[in-house]
NUZA-180988 format. One record per residue (C-alpha): x, y, z. Coordinates in steps of 0.02 Angstrom, whole numbers, plus 32768, in hexadecimal, padded with zeros to 4 digits. Layout:
N
XYZ...
//
This chain:
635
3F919D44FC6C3F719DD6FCDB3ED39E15FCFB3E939ECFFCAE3E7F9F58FD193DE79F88FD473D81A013FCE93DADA09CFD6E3E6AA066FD6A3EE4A0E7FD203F45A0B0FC8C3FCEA11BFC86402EA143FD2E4032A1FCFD6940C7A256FD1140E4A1E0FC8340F0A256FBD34063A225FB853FF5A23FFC1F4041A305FC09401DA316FB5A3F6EA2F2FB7D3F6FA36AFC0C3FBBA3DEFBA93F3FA3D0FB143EB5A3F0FB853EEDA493FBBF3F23A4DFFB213E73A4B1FADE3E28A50EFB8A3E97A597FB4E3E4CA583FAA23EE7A562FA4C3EF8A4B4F9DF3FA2A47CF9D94004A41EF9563FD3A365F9614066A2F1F9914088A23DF9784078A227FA3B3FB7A26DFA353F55A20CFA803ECFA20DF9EC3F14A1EEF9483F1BA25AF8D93EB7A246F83B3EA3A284F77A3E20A243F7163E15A262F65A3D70A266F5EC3D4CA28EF5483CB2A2D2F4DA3CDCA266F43A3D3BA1CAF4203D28A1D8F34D3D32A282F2F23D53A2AEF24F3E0CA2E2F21E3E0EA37FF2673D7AA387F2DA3D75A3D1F3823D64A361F4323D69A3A6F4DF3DC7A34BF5543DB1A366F6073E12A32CF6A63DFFA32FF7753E80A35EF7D63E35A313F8873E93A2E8F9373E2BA249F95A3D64A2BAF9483DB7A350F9543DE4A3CFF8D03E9BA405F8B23E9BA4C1F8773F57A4E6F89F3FACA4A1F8133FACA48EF7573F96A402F6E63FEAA3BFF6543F8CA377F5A74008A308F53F3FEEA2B2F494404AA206F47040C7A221F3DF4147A18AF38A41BCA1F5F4084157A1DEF49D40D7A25BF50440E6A310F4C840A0A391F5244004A3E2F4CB3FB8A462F5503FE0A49FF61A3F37A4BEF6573F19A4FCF7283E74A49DF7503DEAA507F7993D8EA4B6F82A3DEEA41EF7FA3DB8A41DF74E3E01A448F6A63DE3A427F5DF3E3AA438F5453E04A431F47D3E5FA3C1F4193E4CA3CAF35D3EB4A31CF3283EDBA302F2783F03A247F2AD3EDEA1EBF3233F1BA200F3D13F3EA1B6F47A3F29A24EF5173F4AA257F5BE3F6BA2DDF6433FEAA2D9F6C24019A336F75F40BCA3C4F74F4128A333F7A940EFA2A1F73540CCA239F7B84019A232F7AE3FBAA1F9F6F73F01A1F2F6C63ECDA15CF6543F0BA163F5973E67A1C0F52F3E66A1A7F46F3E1CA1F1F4003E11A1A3F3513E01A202F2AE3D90A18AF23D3DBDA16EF18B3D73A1E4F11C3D75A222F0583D6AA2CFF02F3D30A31CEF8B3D42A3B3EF133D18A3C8EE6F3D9BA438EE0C3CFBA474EDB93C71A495EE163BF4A4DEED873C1BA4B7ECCC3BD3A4AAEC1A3B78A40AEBE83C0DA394EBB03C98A3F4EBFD3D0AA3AFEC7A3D1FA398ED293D91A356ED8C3D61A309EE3C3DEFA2EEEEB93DDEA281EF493E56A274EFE23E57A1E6F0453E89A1CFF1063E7EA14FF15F3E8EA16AF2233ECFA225F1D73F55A1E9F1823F56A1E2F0D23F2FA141F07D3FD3A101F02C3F6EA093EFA33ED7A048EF923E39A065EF103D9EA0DDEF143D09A0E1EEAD3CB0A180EE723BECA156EE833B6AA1E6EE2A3AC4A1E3EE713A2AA1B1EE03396BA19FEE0F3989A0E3EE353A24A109EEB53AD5A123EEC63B28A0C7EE203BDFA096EE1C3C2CA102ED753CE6A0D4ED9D3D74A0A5EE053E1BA0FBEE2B3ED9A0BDEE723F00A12FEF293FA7A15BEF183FE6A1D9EFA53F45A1E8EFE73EEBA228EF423E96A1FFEEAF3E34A269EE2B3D97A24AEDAE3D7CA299ED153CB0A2BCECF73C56A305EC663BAAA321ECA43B19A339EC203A94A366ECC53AABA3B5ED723B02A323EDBD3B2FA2E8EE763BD1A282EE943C2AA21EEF153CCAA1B9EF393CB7A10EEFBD3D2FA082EFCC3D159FFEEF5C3CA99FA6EFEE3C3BA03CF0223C85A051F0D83CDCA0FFF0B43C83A185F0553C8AA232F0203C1AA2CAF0483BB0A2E0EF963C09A368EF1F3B88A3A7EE9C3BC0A3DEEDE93B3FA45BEDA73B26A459ECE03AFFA503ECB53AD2A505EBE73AB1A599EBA03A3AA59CEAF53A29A654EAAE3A90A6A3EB3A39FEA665EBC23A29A60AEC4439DEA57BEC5B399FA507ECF83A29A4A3ED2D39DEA405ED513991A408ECB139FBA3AAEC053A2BA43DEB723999A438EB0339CBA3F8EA623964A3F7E99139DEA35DE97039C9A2B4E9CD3A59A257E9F33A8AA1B1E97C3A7CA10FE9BA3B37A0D5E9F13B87A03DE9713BBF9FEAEA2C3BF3A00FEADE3C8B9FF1EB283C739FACEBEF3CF09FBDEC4F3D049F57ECF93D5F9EE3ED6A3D7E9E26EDAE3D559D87ED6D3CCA9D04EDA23C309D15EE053C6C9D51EE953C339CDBEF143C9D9CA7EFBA3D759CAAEFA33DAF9D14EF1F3E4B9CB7EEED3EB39D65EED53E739D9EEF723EBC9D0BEFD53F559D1BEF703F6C9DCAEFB43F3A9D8FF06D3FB99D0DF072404F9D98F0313FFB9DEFF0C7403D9D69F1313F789D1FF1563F5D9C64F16D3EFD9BF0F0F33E819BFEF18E3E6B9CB9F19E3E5C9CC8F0E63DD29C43F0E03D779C98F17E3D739D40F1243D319D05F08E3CAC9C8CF0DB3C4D9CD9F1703C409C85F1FF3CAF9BF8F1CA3D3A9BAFF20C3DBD9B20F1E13DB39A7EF2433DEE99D4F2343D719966F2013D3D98C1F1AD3D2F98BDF0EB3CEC9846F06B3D7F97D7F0423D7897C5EF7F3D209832EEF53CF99800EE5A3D3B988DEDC23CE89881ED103D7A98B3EC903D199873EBF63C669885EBDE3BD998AFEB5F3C159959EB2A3CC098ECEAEF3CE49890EA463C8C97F3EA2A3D499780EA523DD897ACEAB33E7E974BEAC43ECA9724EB733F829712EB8640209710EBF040BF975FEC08410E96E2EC3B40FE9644ECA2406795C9EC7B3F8F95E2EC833F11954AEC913E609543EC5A3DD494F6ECB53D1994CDECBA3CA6950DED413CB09478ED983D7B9481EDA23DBA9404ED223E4D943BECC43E2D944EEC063ED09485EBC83F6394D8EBF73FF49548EB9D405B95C9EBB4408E9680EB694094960BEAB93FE795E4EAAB3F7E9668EAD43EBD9643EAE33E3496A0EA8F3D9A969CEAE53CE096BAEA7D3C1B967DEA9C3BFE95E8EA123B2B95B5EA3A3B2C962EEAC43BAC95E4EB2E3C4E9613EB453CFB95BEEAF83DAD95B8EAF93E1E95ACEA5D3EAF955FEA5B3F239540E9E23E809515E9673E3C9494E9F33D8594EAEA463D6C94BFEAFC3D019471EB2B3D059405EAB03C4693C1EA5B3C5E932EEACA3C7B938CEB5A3BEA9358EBD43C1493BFEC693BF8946DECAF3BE394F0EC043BA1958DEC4B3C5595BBECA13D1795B9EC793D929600ECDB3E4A9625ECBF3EF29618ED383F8E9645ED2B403E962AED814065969DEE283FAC96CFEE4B3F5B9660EEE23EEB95FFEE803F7F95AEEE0F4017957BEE794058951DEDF141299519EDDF416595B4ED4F4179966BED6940F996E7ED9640809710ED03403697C1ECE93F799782EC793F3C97EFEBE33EA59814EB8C3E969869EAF93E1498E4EAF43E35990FEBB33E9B9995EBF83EF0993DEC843F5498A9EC8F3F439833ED243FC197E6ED933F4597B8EE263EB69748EE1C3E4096DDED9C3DD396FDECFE3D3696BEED163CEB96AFEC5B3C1596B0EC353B9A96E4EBC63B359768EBF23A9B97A3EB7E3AF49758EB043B8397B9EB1C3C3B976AEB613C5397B4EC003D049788EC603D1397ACED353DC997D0ED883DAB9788EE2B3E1C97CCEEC03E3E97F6EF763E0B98B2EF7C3E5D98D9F0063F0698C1EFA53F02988BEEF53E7198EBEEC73EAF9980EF1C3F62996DEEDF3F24997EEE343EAC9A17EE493ED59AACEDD43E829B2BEE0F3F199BA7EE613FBA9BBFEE12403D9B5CEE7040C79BC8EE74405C9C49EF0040749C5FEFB3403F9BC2F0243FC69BF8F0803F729C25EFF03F7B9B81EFB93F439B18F0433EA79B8BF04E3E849B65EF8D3E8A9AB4EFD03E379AA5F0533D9F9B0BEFF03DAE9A80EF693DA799FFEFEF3D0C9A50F0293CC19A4BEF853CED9991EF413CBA995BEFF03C0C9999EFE63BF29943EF443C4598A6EF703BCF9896F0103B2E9881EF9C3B2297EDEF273B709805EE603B1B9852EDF03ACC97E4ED7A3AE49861ECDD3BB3984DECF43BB697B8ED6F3C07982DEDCC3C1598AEEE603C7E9950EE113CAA996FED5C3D5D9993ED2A3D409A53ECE53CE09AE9ED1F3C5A9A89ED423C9E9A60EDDA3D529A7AEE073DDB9A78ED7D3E3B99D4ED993ED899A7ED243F199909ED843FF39912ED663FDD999AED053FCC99F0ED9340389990EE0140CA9990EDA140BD9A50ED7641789A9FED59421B9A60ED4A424699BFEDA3419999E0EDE941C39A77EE51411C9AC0EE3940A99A3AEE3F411199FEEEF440ED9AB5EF4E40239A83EF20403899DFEF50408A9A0CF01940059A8CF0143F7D99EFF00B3FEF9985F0783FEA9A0BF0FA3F439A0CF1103F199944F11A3F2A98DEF1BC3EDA9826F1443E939801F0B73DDE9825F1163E1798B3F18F3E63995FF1593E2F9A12F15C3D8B9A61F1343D2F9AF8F14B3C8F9AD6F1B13C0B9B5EF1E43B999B31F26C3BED9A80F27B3BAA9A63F1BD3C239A60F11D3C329B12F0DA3BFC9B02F0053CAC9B5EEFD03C7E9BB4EF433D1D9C12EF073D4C9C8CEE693DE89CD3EE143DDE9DA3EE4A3D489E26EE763D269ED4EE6B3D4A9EEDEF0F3CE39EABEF6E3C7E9DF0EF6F3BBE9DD8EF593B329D82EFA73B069CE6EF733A4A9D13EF5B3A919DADEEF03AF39D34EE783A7C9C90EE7739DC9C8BEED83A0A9C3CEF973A3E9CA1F0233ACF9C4EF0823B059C75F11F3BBC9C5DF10F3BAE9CB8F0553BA99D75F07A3BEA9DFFF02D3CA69E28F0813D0B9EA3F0593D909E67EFC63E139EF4EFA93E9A9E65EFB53E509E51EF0A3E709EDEEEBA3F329EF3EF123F559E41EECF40139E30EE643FDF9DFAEDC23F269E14EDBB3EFC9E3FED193E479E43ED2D3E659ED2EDA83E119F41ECFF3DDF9F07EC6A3D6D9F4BEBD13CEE9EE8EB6E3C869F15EAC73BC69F03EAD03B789F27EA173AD79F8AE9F93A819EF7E9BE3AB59E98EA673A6F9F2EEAD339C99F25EA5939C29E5CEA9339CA9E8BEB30395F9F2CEB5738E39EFFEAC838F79FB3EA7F393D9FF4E9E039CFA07CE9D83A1EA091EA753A79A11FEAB03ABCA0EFEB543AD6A053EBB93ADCA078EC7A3AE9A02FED353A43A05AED893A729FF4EE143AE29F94EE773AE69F0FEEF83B409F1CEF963BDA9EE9EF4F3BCD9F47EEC43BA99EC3EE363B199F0BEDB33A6C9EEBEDEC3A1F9F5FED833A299FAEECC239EBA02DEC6E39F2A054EBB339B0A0E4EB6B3972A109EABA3972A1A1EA3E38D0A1D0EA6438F0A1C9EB1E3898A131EB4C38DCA0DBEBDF38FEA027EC0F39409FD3ECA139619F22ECB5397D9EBCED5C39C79E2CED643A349DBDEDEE3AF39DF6EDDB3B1C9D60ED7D3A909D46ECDF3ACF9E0CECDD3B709DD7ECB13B3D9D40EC4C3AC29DC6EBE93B569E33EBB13BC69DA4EBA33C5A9DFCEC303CDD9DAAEC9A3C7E9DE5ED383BF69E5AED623C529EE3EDBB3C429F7BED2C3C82A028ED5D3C40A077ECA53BE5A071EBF83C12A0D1EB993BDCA0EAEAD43C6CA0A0EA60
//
């Protein structure tokens, strides 16, 4: 390599061009004349971009500024060119000569929009400058000031990044001593929706997305009543010789269904049309989760007949052949779809009938306390016949996979399904209808893996003998019911590839974990729009349960929870508030996403009360599919 030349070397020879241009710069600037910068300048030549906002409202005004600079110095000699990025490319916005080198321009964007400046040539840029309009909702009210009782309509328009909001779902909110209450929710269609209000007082309004993260300025409808041609204070209610009757019932109107804990079912139904994965769906819903593959408990023991059942139930096959045995494993008897086998407690143990025979027989000196059941194709009977689907009467599955495990329990008969839960469990879970998209479905399963595996880590309980029931109590599971959903089973095979595709053995598969710990997947059918806190539903804050935005919900094909109505009597509301005829029912207060947290009734005389509750004894109290209400209004 050769050496550098030292400090007092020349680096250009005499009479090359560049050497002249700078030669040439320097007189001209003795002369005090700037000349046009060219490509061969020795100092590059520089514009620099800044702006005064990066977020404005649609419409709001940002200065953006530039310097037009030949290495330090200022270029004065030539103009400048602002351009906007279009779906066409960069349109020219504004020619602007800098003074000293600097120039700025006002942009008002109604959406947002990418800036730069260039040079007249193009062949020098500044940096790309955005400016973003935020999502907003503007109000009017067609009728500003009106007569107590008379109408008004509010119209909201809503933009998001300036453009108008194609569809989606607002919520008018009017402001009370106790906060802003939810009144009712509207479809955005074009960008608008509209509200019609009948204010009895002076009354502020406002429109938010269903999760709170876009509102409205307030818009105020003034209630002017006039008694005697007077006017009267605004803010004060028309006074009135007649009280008003107590209402017969009120009619509360609302949306979803469930409590509204962790995956809304609709919502990840929508996701997965989206085009999410099972494991974005299951992040969103679960904060701070994510799905891993990890070891599971290998079997879990299902109760599908218990104390709440009749006192006898009859097993039976389809087909093929079932044997009976003793705790200890001796064989008692065997048959086949012929002889089915009713099973009862007779001195508090249970038996087996048979064809009129009892086993265990009186002589029968072995193990009582215990029978269990087997049947063809399942991998506890390997006998030779075809594969047996087991029944139950009194249960609402049927049961290809597994064994019955038979006791008495307080008394009561009490039968266990004993399977692998990573597979036969799981195929047989109906909790999501099959026919929906897969992603859907494998996050449905891996949330029910999440929640059988929790229970099946701790010991059975000794009320079922058991670690998850086989109805709401748990998670709904209807064995080949499920399974074999649709014609030639072409349901009940898209659930089962959707559990397949998430299992690696029969103690290994996917899970959602949160700080290396298995997440508690609660999961319900379809909210209000957005989820809730655990310690707003129950009582325990969870990290990994937090309210998350749940529009998905609402957008859902087929939801038909998206709004419903429910009846609550006067004599309900009395049980409830503890107060005789009631004029009104209303929402006081919400939680953060939106369920009730408070009510308040009011009576003929005027008397007020307000009753606080967690979101779900609120809906348990006024016996509703979920506790999102958006009115209540006297039937």
């Amino acid at each position: 390599m050769r050496p550098a030349p030292p400090p007092t070397a020349p680096r250009h020879r005499p009479g090359s061009r560049l050497s002249l241009a700078v030669v040439l710069a320097a007189l001209l600037g003795t002369l005090g004349v700037v000349a046009a910068p060219t490509a061969d300048a020795a100092a590059r030549v520089t514009l620099t971009a800044t702006q005064s906002a990066t977020t404005v409202d649609r419409g709001g005004k940002v200065t953006l500024k530039v310097a037009y600079r030949q290495g330090t110095k200022p270029i004065t000699c030539c103009s400048v060119r602002l351009q906007s990025k279009t779906t066409g490319g960069w349109k020219n916005v504004r020619t602007v000569k800098p003074k000293n080198g600097k120039a700025s321009v006002v942009v008002n964007p109604k959406v947002t929009t990418r800036y730069r400046f260039v040079t007249m040539s193009g062949n020098t840029r500044s940096a790309t400058r955005t400016v973003t309009v935020r999502s907003a909702i503007a109000v009017t009210a067609s009728r500003p000031t009106v007569t107590s009782g008379q109408a008004s309509t509010i119209t909201a328009t809503h933009r998001a990044q300036g453009r108008l909001v194609a569809k989606g779902v607002v919520q008018l909110q009017h402001r009370t001593t106790a906060g802003w209450v939810t009144l009712s929710r509207a479809a955005v269609t074009s960008g608008k929706a509209t509200f019609t209000v009948k204010p009895a007082t002076t009354t502020s309004y406002r429109v938010t997305t269903t999760g709170l993260g876009v509102r409205s300025k307030t818009v105020k409808v003034t209630v002017s009543a006039l008694l005697g041609g007077t006017p009267q204070d605004g803010n004060q209610p028309p006074t009135s010789t007649t009280p008003k009757a107590p209402a017969a019932s009120f009619t509360v109107s609302g949306s979803g269904y469930g409590h509204g804990i962790g995956m809304s079912q609709y919502g990840a139904y929508r996701m997965a049309q989206e085009g999410r994965t099972a494991a974005e769906i299951l992040s969103h819903y679960y904060t701070g989760a994510k799905v891993t593959t990890a070891t599971t408990p290998e079997e879990v023991a299902v109760q599908v007949f218990g104390a709440s059942d009749a006192a006898t139930t009859t097993f039976s096959v389809s087909t093929g052949s079932w044997r009976l045995r003793s705790g200890e494993g001796t064989t008692l008897r065997t048959g086949d779809k012929s002889s089915p086998v009713t099973l009862k407690v007779v001195d508090g143990r249970p038996v087996a009938v048979v064809g009129g025979t009892t086993y265990p027989s009186a002589s029968w000196t072995g193990d009582r306390s215990v029978l269990r059941l087997h049947w063809t194709g399942t991998r506890y009977y390997s006998a030779t016949g075809a594969q047996a689907v087991a029944s139950l009467s009194g249960t609402h599955g049927t049961y290809r996979h597994g064994r019955m495990t038979v006791r008495v329990i307080n008394g009561h008969l009490n039968i266990v399904n004993e399977l692998l839960l990573n597979t036969e469990y799981l195929y047989g879970l109906g909790e999501m209808p099959s026919s929906w998209t897969p992603a859907a479905l494998q996050a449905q399963v891996i949330a029910g893996r999440n929640y059988a595996s929790t229970a099946a880590a701790k010991a059975r309980s000794a009320t079922c003998d058991c670690h998850v029931y086989d109805d709401t109590r748990s998670q709904n599971f209807t064995g080949w019911k499920k399974e074999s959903e649709g014609t030639n089973a072409q349901w009940g095979k898209r659930w089962t590839a959707a559990v397949d595709a998430t299992v690696t053995s029969s103690t290994s598969a996917q899970v959602l974990t949160a700080g290396g710990t298995l997440v508690n997947a609660y999961y319900f059918s379809s909210s209000g729009g957005r989820t809730a806190n655990s310690e707003d539903v129950w009582s325990a804050t969870v990290s990994y349960l937090k309210s998350v935005p749940d529009t998905y919900s609402l957008a859902a094909t087929g939801n038909s929870m998206r709004a419903w109505t429910r009846t609550l009597t006067q004599a309900k509301a009395q049980s409830i508030f503890g107060v005789k005829d009631i004029v009104s029912v209303a929402v006081t207060a919400t939680y953060s996403s939106g369920q009730m947290k408070t009510l308040t009734a009011t009576t003929t005389n005027g008397t007020k009360v307000s009753v606080t509750q967690k979101a779900d004894r609120l809906r348990s109290l006024l016996s509703l599919p979920a506790s999102w209400v958006t009115s209540i209004a006297p039937g």
